[in-house]
LUMDO-60983 format. One record per residue: residue in three letters; x, y, z of N, C-alpha, C in turn. Coordinates in pm, whole numbers, plus 50000, padded with zeros to 5 digits. Example, Ala and Ser with C-alpha at 12.3 -4.5 7.8 and 13.67 -1.06 7.14 Angstrom:
# LUMDO-60983
ALA513194943150780512304955050780513204967050780;SER512854977550708513674989450714512905000350787;
***
This chain:
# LUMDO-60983
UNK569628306252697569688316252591568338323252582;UNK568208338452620567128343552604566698351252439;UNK568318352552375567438357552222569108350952175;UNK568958345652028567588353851931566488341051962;UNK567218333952027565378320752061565958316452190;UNK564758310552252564768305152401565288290052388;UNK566388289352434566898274152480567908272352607;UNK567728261252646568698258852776570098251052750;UNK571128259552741572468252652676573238247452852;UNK574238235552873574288229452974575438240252969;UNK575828241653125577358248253178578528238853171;UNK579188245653031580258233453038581358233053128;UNK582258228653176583588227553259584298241853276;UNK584178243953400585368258653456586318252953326;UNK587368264753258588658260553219587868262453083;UNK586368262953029586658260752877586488271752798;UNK587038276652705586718285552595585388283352533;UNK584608294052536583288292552463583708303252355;UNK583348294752222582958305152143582248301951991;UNK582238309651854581608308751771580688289051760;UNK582148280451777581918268951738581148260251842;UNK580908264051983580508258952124579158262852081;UNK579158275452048577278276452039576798270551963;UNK577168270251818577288262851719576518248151688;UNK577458241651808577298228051829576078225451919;UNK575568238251964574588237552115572798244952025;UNK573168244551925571758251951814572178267551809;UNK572588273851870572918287051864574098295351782;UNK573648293851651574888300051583574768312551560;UNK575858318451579576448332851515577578337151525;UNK577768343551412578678346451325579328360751364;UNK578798366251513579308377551539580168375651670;UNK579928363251700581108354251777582358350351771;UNK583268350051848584738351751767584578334651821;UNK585718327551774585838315951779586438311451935;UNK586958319851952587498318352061587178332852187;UNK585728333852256585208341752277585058345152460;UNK584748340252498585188336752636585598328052687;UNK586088326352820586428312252932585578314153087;UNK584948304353102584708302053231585938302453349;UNK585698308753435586548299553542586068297853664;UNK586878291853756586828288753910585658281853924;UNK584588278653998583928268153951582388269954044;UNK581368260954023579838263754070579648279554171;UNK580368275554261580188281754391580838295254375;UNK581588301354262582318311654251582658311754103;UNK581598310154014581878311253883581808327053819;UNK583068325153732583618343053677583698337853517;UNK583118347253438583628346653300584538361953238;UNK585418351453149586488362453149586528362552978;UNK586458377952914586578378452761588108375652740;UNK588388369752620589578363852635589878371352447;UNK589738384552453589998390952333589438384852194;UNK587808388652241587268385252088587468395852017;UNK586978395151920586838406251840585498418351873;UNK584228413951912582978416651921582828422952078;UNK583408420552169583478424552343582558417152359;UNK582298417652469581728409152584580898414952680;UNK579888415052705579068427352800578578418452955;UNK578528420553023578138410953164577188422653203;UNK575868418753189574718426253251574838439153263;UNK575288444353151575098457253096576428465753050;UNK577638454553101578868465853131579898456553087;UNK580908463552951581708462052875582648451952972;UNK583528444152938583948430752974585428441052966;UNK586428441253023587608443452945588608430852902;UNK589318427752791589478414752807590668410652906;UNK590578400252949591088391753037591068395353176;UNK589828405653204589258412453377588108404553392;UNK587958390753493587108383653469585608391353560;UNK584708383453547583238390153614582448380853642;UNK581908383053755581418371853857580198368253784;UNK579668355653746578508354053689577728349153848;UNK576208357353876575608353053966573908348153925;UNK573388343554002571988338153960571098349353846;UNK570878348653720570118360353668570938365453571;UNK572608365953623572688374153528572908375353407;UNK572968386153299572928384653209574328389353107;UNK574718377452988575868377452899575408383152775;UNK576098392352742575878391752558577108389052505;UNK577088384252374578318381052321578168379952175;UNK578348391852113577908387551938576278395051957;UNK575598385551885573718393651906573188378051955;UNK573878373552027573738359652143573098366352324;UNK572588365652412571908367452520571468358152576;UNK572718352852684572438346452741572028345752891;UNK571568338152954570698343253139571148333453199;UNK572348337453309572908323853398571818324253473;UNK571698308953509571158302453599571488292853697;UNK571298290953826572498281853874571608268353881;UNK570448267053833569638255253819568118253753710;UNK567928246653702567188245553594566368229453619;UNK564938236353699563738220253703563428215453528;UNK563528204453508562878201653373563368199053284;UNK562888195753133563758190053050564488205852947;UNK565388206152899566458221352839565418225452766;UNK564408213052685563738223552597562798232252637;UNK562218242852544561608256052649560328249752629;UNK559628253752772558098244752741557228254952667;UNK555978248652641554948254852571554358265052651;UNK553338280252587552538285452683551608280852750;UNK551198286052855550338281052970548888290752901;UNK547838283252798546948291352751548058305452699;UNK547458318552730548208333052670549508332852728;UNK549618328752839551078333352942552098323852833;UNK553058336952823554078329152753555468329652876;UNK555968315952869557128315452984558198303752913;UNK558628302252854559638289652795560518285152946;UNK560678293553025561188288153131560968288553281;UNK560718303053308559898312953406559078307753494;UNK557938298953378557078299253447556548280053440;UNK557828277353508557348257253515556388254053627;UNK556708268253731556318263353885554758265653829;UNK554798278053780552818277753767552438265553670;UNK552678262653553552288253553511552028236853545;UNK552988238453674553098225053767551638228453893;UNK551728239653909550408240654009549288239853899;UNK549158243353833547778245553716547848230353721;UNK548608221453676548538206453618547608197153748;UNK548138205453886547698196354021546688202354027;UNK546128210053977544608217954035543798204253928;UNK544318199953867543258184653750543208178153890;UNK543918174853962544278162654052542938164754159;UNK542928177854231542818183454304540638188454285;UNK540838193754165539168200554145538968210554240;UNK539698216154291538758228554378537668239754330;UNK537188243954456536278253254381536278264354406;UNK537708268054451538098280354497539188279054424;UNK540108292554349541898292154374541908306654362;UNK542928305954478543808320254444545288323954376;UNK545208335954311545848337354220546478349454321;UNK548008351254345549088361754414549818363354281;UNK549998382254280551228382654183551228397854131;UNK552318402354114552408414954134551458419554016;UNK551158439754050550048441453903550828439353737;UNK549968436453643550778431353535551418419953506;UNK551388412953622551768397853613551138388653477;UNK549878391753489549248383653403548138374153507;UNK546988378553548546468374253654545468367253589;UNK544848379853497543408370653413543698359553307;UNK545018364053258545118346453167545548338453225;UNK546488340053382546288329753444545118320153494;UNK543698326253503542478325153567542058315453437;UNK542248321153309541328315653195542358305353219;UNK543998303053204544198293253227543698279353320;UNK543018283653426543148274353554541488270053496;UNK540708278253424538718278953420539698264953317;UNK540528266353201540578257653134540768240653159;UNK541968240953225542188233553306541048224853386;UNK540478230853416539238222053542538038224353463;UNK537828223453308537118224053250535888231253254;UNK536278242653214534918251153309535748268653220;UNK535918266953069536608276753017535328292752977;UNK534278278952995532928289752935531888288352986;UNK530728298853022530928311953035532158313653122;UNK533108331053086534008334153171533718347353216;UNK533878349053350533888364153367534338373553489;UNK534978380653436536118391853529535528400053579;UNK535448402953715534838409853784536258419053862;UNK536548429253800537138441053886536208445054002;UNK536658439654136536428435854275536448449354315;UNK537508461454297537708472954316536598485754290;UNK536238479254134535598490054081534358487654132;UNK533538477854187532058476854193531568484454334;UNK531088491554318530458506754415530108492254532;UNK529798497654664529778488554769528018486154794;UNK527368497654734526008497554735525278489254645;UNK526208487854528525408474954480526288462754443;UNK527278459254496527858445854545526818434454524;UNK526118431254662525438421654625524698420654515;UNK524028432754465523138429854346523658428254208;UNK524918432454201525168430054036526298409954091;UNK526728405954214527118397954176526258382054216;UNK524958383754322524038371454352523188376854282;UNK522888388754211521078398554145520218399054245;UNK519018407954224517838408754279516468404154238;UNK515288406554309514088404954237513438417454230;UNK512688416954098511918428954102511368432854198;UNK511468449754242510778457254315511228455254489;UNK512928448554429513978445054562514668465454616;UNK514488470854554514758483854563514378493554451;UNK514498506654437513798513554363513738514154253;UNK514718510254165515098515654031515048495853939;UNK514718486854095514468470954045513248468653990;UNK513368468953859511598472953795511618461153745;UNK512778446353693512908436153671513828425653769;UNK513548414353784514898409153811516258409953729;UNK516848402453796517998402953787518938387553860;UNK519268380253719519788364353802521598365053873;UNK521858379953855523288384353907524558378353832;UNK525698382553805526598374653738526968359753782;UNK527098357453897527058345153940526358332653885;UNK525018335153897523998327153884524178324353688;UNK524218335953633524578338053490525148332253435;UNK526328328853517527968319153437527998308553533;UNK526928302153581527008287553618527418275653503;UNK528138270353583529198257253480530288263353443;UNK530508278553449531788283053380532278285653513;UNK533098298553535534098306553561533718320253658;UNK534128328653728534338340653788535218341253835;UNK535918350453751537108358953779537098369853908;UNK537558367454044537268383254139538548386654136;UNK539188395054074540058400254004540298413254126;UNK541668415754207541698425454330541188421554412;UNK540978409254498540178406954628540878413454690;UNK541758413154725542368422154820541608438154868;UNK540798441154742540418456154748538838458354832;UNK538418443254806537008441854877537478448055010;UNK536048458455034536238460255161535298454055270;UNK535998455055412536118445355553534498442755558;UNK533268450655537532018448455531531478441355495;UNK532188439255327531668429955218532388422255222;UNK533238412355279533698403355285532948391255283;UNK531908392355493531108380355539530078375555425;UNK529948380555295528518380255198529368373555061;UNK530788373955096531158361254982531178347755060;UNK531608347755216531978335955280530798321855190;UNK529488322955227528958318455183528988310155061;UNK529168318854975529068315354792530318308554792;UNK532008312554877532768305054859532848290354950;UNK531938289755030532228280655114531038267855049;UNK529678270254983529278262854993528178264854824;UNK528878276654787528258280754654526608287454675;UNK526138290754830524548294754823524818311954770;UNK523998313654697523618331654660522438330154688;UNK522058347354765521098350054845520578364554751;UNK519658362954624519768377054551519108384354661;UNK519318403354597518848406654712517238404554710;UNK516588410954834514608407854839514338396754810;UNK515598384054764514918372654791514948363954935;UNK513568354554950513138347855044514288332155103;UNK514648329354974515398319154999517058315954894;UNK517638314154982518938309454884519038305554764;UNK519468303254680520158293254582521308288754543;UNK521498275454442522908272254437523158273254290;UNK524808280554285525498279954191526408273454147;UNK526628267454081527448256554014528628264253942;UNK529198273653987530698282953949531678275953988;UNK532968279953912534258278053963534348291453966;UNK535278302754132535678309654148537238314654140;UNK537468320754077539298322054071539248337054113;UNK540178340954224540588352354267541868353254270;UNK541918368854305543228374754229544078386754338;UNK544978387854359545258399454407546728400254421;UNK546898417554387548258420054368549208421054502;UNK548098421054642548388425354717548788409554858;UNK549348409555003549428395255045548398399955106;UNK547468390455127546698386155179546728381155321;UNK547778374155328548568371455466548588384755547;UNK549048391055520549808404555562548278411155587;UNK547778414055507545768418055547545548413055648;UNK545538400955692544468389455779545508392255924;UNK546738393855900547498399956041547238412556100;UNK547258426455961546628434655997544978433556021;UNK544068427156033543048431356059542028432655902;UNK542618437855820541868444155715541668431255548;UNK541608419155623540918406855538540788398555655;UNK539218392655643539368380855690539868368955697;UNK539858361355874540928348255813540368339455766;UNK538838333855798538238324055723537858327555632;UNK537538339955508537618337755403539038336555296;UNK539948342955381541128339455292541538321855296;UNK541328315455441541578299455442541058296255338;UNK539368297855308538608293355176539168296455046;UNK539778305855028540178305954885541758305754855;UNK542408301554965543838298154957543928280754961;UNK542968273354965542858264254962543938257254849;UNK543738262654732544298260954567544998276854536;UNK546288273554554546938289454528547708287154445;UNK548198298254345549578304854260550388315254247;UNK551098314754272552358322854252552648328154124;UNK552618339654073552918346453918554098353453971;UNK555388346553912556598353753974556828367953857;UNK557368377653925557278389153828558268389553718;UNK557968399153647558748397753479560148398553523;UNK560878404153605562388405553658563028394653689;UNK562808387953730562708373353848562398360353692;UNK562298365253556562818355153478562788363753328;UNK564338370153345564778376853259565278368153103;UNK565048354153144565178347152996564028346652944;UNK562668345152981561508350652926561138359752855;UNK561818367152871561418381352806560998390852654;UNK562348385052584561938382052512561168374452396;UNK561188362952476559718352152389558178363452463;UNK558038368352546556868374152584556818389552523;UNK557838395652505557668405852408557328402952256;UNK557898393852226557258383952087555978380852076;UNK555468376952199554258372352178553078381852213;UNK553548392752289552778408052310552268417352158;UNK554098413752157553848425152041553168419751928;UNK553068404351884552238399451786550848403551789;UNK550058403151902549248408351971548278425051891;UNK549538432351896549658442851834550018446851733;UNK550218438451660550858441051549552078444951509;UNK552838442251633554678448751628555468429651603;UNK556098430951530556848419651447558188419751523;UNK558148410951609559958406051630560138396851575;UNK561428399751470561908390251397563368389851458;UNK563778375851575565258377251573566118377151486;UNK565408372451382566388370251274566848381951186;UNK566138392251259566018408751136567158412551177;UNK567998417951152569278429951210568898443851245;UNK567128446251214567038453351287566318452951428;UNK566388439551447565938435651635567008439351700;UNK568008447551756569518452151796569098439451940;UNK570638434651935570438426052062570868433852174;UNK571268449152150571628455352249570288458852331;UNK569498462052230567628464552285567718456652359;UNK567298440652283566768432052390567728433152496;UNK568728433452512569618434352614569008446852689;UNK568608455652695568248464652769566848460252817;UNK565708455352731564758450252814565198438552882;UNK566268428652886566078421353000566628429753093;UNK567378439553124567948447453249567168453253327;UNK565758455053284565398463953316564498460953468;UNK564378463553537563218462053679562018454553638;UNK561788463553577559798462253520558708460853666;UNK558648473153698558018475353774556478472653790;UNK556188472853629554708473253568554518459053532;UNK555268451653533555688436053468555288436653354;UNK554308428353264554518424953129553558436953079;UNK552798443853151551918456653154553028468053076;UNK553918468053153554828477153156555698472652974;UNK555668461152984557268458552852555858460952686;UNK554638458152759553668463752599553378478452596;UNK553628484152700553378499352698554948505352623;UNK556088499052648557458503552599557338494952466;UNK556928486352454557098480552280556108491752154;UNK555398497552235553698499752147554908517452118;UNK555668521352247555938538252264556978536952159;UNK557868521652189559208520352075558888524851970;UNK557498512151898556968514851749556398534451724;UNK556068536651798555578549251840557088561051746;UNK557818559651850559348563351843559878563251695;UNK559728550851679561018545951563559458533251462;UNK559228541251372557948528251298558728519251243;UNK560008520051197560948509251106560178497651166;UNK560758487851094560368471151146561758470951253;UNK561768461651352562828463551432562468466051532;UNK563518465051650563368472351797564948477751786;UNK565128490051774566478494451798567208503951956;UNK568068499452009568508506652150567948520652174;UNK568118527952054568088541452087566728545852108;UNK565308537652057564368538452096564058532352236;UNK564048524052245564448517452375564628524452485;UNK565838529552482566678540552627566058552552611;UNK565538558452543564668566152540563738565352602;UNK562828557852637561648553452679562248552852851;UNK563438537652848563488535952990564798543653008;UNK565728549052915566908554152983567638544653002;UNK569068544852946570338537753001570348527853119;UNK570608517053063570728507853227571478507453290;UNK572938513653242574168516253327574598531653252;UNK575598541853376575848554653261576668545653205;UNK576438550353063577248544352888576758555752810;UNK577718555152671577958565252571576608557352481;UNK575318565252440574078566852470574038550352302;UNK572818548152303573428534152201573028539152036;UNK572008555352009572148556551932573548567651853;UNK573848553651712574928563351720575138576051609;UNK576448581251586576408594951533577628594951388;UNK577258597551281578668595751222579928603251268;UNK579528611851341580748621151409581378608451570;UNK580428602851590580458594751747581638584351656;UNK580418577451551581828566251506583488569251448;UNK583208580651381584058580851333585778587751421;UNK584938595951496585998599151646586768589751735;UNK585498576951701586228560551788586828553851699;UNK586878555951553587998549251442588968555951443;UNK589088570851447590228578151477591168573151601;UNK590858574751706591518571751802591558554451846;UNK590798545751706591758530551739592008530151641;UNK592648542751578593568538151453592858525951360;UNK591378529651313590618524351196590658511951285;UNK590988504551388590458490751439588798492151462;UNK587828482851402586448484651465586328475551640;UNK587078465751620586438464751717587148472451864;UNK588228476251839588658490251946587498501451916;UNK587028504651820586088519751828584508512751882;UNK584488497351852583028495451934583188494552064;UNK584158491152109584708489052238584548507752312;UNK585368517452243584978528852323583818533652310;UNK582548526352226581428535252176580238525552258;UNK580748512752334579698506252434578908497052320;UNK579378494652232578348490452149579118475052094;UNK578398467852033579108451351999579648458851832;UNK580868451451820581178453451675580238446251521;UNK579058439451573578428439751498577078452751434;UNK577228455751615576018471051565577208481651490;UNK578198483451497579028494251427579228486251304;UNK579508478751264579268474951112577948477451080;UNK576738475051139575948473651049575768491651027;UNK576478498851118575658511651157576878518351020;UNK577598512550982578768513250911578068511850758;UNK577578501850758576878496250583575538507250557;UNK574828513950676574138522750601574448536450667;UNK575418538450657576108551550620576488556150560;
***
């Protein structure tokens, strides 16, 4: 169950009716559930759920159920039923309840594999790790995560690898000594040397270029910094965490990363799987973004539409969790009410399937009561919408 809260309910038996009273019994109640609401059928290897004429419809990853036309449930996808959202899965490592965040990264389910590598990096102590994962993943609270972990949370510090001009590389990250070049009128103990016992974040290794590579080997292999105009080495006592959106693998084949410095810092690696790839997350991490900011999800509000959240789990997220605070901040932007409502929403990203648009119209509703002869849940049914959003859209009209 990805809203209105994160929990792992078991797959009961091909053959059974799920409905109001099944969730019920499983922590998940609501009341916009018909009692008798869907059926599973056919079984692991070819499982279909079929609406079996609720009152409320049935949506299968974006698209109206008709009742008794069943629909293939496959790895991911996603059920609504009532303002219920649920995310098949065909397996599940761990115990149902949703685990805790990893430091900032919020994952109730998403994210067990990183928290299982973070746990072995205690075992392990390296003094290298690399961090893989698309941009927006969440790279730097993964990093503060891992500095935490191997005890080493403070000093911390992020070094955008990209942005630092190539001319002074070495000097802002081993420093110099005075009168090491022109404008060196003091030393300088370099960031490195600075946040010994803590942390460095190289945030984009991937972007270092092929020159400046051979002048980390060093610092990662054996911790010596060489500031510049100085005579002799020194040692730093850092933990290094690097980062990149990009494979690294794929560099070191082409030519354009080295292979012995990538061996050195792949030593201790993680995987940040992207925001798409664990669509039951989503909303606990928009919760915990938007707190962030000051935007309030309350599942419990009626004005959180579960059709919204239903549209942010559909969505790609190209930008990953980058991307779902730039659409929460444009929503509030959109629409200030308390709430996340569809029509702000599809606005922003646009319809996830063509459908009759989710904000609605008193002329829209009342054209779909006409023609089901005053039935609501026939006029939510032609209007794409659950018969709980047309009541409520009904009480303040």
């Amino acid at each position: 169950m990805a809203f209105p809260r994160p929990a792992a309910l078991p797959l009961p038996p091909a053959g059974t009716v799920v409905g109001r009273d099944w969730l019920a019994e499983h922590g998940a109640a609501d009341d916009e559930v018909s009692g008798r609401h869907v059926q599973l059928l056919g079984d692991r290897r070819s499982l279909h759920v079929a609406d079996v004429g609720s009152r409320n419809g049935t949506w299968l990853h974006g698209r109206a159920l008709p009742p008794g036309e069943p629909g293939q449930l496959t790895d991911g996808t996603v059920l609504r039923m009532g303002r219920t959202l649920l995310v098949y899965r065909e397996g599940l490592e761990g115990p149902l309840a949703p685990s805790p965040p990893i430091g900032e990264l919020v994952g109730p389910y998403g994210l067990r594999a990183v928290a299982d590598a973070i746990d072995a990096l205690r075992r392990q102590a390296p003094g290298n790790v690399l961090i893989e994962g698309e941009t927006g993943t969440g790279k730097e609270l993964a990093a503060a995560a891992v500095a935490e972990a191997l005890g080493r949370p403070r000093p911390f510090q992020a070094v955008n690898v990209a942005g630092v001009a190539s001319g002074v590389f070495e000097s802002q990250l081993f420093g110099h000594v005075a009168g090491a070049f022109s404008d060196a009128r003091r030393s300088s103990p370099g960031i490195i040397a600075a946040h010994a016992g803590g942390t460095v974040f190289l945030d984009e290794i991937g972007e270092l270029p092929l020159d400046l590579q051979p002048k980390l080997l060093r610092l990662v292999e054996n911790r010596e910094i060489l500031a510049v105009g100085a005579e002799r080495s020194s040692h730093a006592d850092v933990l290094l965490v690097a980062a990149t959106n990009r494979s690294l693998e794929q560099m070191v084949e082409q030519g354009t990363f080295r292979r012995d410095l990538h061996a050195r810092l792949a030593l201790a690696a993680i995987q940040l799987p992207p925001l798409r790839e664990r669509a039951e997350d989503i909303f606990a991490v928009a919760q915990a973004v938007g707190a962030r900011s000051g935007i309030a999800l309350d599942p419990d509000d009626p004005g959180v539409e579960a059709e919204a959240v239903e549209r942010l789990l559909l969505d790609p997220w190209p930008s990953n969790v980058r991307g779902l605070i730039a659409t929460l901040g444009r929503a509030r932007a959109l629409d200030p009410a308390p709430g996340l409502r569809l029509w702000a929403v599809e606005r922003i990203l646009g319809p996830s399937l063509p459908s009759p648009p989710g904000q609605l119209s008193r002329e829209m509703v009342q054209a779909a009561l006409d023609a089901s002869a005053g039935n609501e849940a026939q006029a939510a049914r032609r209007l794409g919408v659950s018969r709980g959003k047309l009541r409520r859209f009904l009480g303040k009209a």
